[in-house]
C-alpha positions in Angstrom: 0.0 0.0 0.0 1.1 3.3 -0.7 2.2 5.1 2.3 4.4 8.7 1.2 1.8 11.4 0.6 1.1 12.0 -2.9 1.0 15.5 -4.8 -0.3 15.7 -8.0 0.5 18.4 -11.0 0.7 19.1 -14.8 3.9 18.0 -16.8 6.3 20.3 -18.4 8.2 19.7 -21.3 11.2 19.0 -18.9 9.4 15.9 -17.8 9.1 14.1 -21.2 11.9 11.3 -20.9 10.4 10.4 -17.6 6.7 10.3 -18.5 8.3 8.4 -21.9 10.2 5.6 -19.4 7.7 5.5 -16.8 4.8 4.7 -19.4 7.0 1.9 -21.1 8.4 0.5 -18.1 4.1 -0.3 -16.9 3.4 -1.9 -20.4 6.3 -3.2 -22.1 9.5 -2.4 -19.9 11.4 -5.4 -18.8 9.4 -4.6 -15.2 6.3 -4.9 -16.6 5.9 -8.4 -15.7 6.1 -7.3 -12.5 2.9 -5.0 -12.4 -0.6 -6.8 -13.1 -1.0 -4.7 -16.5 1.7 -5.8 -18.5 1.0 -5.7 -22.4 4.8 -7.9 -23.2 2.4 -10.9 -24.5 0.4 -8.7 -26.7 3.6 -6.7 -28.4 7.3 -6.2 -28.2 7.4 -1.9 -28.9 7.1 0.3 -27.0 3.6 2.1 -25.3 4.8 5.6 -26.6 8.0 7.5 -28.1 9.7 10.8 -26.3 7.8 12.8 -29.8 4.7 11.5 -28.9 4.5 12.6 -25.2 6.9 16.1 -26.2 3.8 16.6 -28.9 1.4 16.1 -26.1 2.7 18.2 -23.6 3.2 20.8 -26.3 -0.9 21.0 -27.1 -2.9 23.4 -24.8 -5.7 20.8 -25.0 -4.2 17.7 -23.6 -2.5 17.3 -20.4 -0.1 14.4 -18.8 -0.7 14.9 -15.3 1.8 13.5 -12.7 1.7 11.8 -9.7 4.7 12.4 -6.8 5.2 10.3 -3.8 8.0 12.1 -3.4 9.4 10.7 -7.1 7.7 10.0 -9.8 4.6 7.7 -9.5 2.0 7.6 -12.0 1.0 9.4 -15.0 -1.9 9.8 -16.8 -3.2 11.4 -19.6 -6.4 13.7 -20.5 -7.8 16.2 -23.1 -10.3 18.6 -23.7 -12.4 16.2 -25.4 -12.9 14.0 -22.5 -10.2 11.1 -23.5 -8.0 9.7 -21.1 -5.1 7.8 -21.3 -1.7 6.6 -20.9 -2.3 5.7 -16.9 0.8 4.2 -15.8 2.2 3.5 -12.5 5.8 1.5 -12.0 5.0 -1.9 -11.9 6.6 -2.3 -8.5 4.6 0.5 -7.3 1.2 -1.2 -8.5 -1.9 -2.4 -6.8 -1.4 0.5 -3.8 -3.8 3.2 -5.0 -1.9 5.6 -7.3 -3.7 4.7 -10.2 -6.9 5.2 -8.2 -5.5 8.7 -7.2 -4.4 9.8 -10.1 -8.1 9.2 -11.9 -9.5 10.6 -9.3 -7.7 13.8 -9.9 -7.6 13.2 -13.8 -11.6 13.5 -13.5 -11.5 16.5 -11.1 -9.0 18.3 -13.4 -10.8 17.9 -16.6 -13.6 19.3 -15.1 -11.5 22.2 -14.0 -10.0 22.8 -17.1 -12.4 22.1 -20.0 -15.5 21.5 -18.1 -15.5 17.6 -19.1 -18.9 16.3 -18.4 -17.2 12.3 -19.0 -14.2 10.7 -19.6 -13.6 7.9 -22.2 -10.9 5.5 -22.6 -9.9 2.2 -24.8 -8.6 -0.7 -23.7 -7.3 -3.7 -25.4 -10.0 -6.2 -25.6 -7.6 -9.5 -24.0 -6.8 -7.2 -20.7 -9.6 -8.2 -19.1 -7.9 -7.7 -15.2 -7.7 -3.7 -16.9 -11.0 -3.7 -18.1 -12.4 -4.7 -14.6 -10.2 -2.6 -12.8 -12.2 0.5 -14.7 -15.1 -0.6 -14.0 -14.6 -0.5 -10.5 -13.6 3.4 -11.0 -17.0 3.7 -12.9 -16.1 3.2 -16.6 -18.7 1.1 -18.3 -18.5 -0.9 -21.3 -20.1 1.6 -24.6 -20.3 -1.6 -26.6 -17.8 0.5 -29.5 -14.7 -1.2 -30.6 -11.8 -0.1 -32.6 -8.6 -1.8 -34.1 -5.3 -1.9 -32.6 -3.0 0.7 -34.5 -0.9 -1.9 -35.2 1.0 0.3 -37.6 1.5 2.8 -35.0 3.0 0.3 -32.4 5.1 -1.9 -34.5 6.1 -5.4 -33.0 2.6 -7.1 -32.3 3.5 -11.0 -31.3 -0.8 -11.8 -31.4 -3.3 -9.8 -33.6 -6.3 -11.5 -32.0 -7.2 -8.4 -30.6 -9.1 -4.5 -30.6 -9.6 -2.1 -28.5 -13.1 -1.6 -25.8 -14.2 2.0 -25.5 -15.0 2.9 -22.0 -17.1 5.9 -20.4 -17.4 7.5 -17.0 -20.2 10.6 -16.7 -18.3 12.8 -14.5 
């Protein structure tokens, strides 16, 4: 459980190659075996590039907010659209209510910012512990489904699978 008091905030650009290790490291790092949301069976890339997340944190309608307990915890992702994504949390670090924190304060601060009335997510369709997991925050099924940008994230080792859209009313 987690036990150091945790302070959120908005990324800068200074914290791109941290927010780019910590988000591989939860899904495809060689700890993310260790966390319960690993995505190493599913492909070999990686979650995200350092462009990606630099081009995210460059767009005033998207943030990657960050989690400190007192280093770097969890991250997560939102926009003025409503869409969230990107939650990670160190695998080591998992299953002691950051990533409960952290969308807890993703809702509250796209409601701040952009007056977000729900939040909607994907998932991949075979993470099934994930899928429950959002659930439990609130996140219900909207029975759409989308491919897997396959050719965005090179190094698939199954295709067998899409992603779940998910939405929370805020």
């Amino acid at each position: 459980m987690q036990t150091d008091p945790l302070h959120f905030r908005d990324a800068t650009p200074d914290d791109a190659e941290a927010i780019t290790e910590l988000v591989n490291s939860a899904y495809s790092g060689p700890d993310a075996a260790l966390g319960w949301t690993p995505e190493t069976h599913l492909h070999a890339g990686p979650r995200t590039t350092l462009a990606e997340v630099q081009t995210i944190l460059a767009d005033p309608q998207q943030r990657i907010l960050l989690c400190n307990a007192p280093d770097l915890a969890g991250s997560v992702q939102i926009d003025a659209d409503g869409h969230l994504g990107m939650l990670a949390v160190p695998p080591r670090r998992q299953a002691g209510g950051i990533g409960r924190a952290l969308l807890d304060y993703a809702e509250s601060r796209a409601v701040a910012l952009w007056g977000v009335r729900s939040l909607t997510l994907t998932a991949i369709s075979l993470q099934t512990a994930l899928i429950a997991y959002y659930e439990r925050r609130g996140f219900q099924p909207t029975g759409r489904r989308e491919p897997f940008p396959h050719d965005e994230q090179p190094g698939a080792l199954r295709l067998d699978f899409d992603l779940i859209e998910l939405t929370k009313p805020l």
